[in-house]
C-alpha positions in Angstrom: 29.7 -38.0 -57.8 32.0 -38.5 -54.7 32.2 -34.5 -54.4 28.3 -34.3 -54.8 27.8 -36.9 -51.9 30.6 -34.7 -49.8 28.9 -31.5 -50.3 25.4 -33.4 -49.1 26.9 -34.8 -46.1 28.2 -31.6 -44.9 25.1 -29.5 -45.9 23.2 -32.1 -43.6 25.3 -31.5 -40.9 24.9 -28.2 -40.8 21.6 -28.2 -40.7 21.8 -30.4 -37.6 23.9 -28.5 -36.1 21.7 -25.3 -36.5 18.5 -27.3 -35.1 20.1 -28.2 -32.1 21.3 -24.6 -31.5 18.0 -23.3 -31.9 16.1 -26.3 -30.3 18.6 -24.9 -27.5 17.8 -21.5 -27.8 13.9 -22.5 -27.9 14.2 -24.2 -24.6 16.1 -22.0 -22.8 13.8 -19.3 -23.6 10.5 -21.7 -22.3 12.8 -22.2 -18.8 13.5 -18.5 -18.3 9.4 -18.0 -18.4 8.6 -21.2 -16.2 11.4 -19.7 -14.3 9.7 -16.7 -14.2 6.2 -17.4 -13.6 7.2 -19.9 -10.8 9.6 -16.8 -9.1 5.6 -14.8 -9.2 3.8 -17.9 -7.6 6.0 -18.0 -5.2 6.7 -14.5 -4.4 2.8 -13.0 -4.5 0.9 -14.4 -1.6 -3.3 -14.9 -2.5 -5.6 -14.7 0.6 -9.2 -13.2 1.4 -8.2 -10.6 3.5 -9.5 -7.3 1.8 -7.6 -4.4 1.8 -9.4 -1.0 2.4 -8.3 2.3 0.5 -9.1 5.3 2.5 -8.5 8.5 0.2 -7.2 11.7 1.3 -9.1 15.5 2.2 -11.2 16.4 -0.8 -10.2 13.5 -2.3 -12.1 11.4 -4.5 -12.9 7.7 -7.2 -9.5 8.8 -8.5 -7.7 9.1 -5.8 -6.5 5.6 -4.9 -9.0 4.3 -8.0 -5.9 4.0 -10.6 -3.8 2.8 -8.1 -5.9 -0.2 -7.6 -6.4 -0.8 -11.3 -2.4 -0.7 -11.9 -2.5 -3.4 -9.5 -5.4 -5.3 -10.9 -3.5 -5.7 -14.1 -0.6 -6.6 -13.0 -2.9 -9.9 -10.8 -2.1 -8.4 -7.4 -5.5 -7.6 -6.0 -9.2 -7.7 -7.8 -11.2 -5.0 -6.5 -14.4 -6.3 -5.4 -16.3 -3.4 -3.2 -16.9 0.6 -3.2 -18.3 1.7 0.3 -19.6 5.1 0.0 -20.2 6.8 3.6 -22.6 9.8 4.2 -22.3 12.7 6.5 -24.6 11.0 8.9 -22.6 7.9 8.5 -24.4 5.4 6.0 -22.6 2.9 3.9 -23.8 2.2 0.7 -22.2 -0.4 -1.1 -21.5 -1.4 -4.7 -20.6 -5.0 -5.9 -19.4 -7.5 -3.0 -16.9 -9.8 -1.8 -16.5 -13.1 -3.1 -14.5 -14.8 -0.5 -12.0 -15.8 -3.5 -8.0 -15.5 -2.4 -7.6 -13.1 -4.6 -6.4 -10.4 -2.2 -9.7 -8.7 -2.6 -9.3 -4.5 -2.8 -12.2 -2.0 -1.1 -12.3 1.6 -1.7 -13.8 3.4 0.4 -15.2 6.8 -0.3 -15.9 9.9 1.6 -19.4 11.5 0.3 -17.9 14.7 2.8 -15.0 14.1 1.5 -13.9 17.5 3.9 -14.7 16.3 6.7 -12.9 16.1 10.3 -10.7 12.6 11.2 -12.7 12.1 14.2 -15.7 11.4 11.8 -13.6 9.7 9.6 -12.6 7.4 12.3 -16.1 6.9 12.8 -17.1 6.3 9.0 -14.1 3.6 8.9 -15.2 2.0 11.9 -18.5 1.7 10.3 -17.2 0.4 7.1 -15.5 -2.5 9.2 -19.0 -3.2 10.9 -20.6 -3.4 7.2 -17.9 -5.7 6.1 -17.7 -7.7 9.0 -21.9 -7.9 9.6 -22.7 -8.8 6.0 -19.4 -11.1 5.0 -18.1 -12.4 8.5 -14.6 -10.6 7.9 -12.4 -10.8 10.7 -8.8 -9.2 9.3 -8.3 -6.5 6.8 -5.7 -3.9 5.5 -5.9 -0.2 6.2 -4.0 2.2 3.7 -4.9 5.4 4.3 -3.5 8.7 1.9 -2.5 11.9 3.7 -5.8 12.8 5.4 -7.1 8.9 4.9 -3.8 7.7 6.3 -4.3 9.8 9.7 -8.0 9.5 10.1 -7.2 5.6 9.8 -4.3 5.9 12.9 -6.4 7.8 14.9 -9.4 4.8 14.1 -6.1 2.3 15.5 -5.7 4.7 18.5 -9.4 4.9 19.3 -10.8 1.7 18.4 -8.2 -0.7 17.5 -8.7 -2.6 21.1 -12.4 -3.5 19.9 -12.1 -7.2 19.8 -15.8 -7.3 18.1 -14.6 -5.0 15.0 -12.1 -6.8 12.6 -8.3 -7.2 13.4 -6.3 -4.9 11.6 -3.3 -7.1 10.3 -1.5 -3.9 7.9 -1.4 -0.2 8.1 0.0 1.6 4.9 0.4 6.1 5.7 1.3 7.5 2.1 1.7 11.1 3.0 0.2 11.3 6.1 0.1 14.6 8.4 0.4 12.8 11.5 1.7 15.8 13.2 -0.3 17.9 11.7 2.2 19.7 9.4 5.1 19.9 12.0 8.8 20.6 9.8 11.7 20.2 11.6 13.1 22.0 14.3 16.4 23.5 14.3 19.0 21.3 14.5 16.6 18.4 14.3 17.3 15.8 11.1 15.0 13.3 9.7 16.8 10.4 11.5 15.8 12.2 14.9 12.6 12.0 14.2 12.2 8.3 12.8 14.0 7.2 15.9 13.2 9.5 18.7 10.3 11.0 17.6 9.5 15.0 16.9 10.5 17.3 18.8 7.8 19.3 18.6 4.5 17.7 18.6 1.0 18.4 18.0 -2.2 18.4 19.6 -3.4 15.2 16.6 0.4 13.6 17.6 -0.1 14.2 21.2 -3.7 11.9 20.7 -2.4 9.1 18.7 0.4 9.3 21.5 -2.3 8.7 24.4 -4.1 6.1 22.1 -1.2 3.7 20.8 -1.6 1.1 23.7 -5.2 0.6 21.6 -2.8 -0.4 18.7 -2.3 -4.0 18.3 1.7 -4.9 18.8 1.1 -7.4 16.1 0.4 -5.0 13.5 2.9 -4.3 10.8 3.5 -0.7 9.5 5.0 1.0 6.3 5.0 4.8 6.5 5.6 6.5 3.1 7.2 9.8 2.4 7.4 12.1 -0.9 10.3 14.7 -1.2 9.9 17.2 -4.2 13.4 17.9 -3.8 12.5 21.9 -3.9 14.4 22.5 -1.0 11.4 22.4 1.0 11.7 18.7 2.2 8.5 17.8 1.8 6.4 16.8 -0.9 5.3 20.3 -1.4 2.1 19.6 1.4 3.3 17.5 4.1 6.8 17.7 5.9 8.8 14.7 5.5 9.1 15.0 9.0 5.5 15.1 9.6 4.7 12.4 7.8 7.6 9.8 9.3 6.8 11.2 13.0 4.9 8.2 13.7 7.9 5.7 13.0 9.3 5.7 16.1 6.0 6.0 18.0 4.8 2.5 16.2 8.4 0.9 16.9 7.8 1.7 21.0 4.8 0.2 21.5 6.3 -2.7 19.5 5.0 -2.9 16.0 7.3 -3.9 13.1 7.7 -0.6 10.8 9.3 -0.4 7.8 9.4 3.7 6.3 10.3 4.9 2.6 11.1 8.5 1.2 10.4 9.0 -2.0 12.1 11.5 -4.1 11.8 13.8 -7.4 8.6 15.3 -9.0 7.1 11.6 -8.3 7.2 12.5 -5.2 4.7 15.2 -5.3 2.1 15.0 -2.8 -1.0 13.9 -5.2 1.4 12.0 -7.3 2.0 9.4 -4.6 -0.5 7.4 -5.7 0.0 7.5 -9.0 3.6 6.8 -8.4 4.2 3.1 -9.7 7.1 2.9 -7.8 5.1 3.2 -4.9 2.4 0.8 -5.9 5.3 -1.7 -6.1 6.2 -1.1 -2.7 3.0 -1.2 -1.2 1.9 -4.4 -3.1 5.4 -6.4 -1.5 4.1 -5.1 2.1 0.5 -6.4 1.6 0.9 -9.6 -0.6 4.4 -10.3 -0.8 
């Protein structure tokens, strides 16, 4: 009987014991998560201020359309608003904003989607007007994709002064040919360019040039890059060193710029945006 009362006693502890160890377990697993989801409060910043997606030549819905839903699902932005733009310059929109700090996403879309950046310029500028006139927007984001991303610097360049259009607080270039498809020169390397500039520049470099005193010093910049690694340095359409050849433009008139090269078959040109790598970094510029 005393063996049978031992054997309980110990069987009793045990079980004890394991409870603990588990309630343990159990509550250090419930910290790591609070832990967790408090790091994301605090790290992903919620506002009003829309972003606007400007797609590339010939491009398209898709073109910055799964970007934005990658985002969307992972609670960084809620896209809100398509503005589709005619030829003769028209916006027609589809859904609207809400106002909500949601860090609210517009995509805007190119009915020409061939067209020339001085009418893109044009077709942003009217997009802003839309946005402002019908939901009193005063800031916004740009990010602009290779042809998207210079027909947005050469909107800063020519219109970015216009105290009666909304401020522009962020400017994202993913692929940009800023200097219309200059490579290097000889002897020239990448960190020339990003801190003197190209040596060789274009008659589209030589504009945004004249224009960058219309470019608010407040501003901040990321400038993205893709290298397919083929030898090439490039991301098998723009130059590396075409598409960085605005760094150093942006840092003398006084704007903040951060620049990223991206490397491997990610890296591709049209894969850029689908490039979830990149969507992280452009997510920590805008909201982070």
């Amino acid at each position: 009987m005393k063996n049978k009362k031992y054997y309980l006693l110990i069987m009793v502890c045990l079980l004890l014991i394991f409870a603990g160890c588990t309630s343990k377990k159990s509550s250090q697993n419930e910290n790591k998560q609070i832990n967790k989801n408090s790091e994301a409060t605090e790290t992903t910043q919620k506002s009003s201020i829309p972003t606007l997606f400007i797609h590339g030549y010939s491009g398209g819905n898709n073109s910055f359309g799964r970007m934005i839903k990658r985002m969307e699902k992972n609670d960084l932005t809620k896209k809100e608003l398509v503005l589709t733009v005619s030829v003769d310059g028209k916006v027609q929109a589809k859904g609207k904003l809400t106002g909500k700090e949601n860090n609210p996403s517009i995509q805007v879309l190119f009915e020409d989607n061939k067209n020339n950046e001085w009418n893109q310029a044009e077709w942003i500028k009217n997009c802003l007007i839309y946005i402002r006139d019908n939901y009193d927007v005063t800031q916004v984001n740009l990010v602009g994709h290779s042809m998207g991303g210079a027909s947005s610097l050469r909107y800063l360049t020519t219109f970015g002064n216009d105290t009666n259009l909304p401020k522009i607080n962020k400017f994202v270039g993913i692929a940009a040919p800023f200097n219309n498809f200059v490579e290097l020169s000889n002897g020239e390397t990448i960190d020339d360019v990003i801190n003197k500039g190209p040596i060789v520049q274009s008659e589209r470099y030589t504009d945004y040039v004249n224009g960058i005193e219309n470019v608010s010093k407040d501003m901040k910049v990321m400038i993205v890059a893709g290298d397919v690694e083929d030898g090439s340095s490039s991301d098998e359409a723009v130059p590396v060193a075409d598409a960085l050849s605005v760094v150093s433009l942006f840092k003398t008139r006084g704007n903040v710029v951060q620049e990223k090269i991206f490397y491997g078959k990610s890296a591709q040109h049209s894969q850029l945006h689908e490039n979830t790598e990149v969507d992280q970094l452009v997510a920590n510029f805008l909201w982070k």
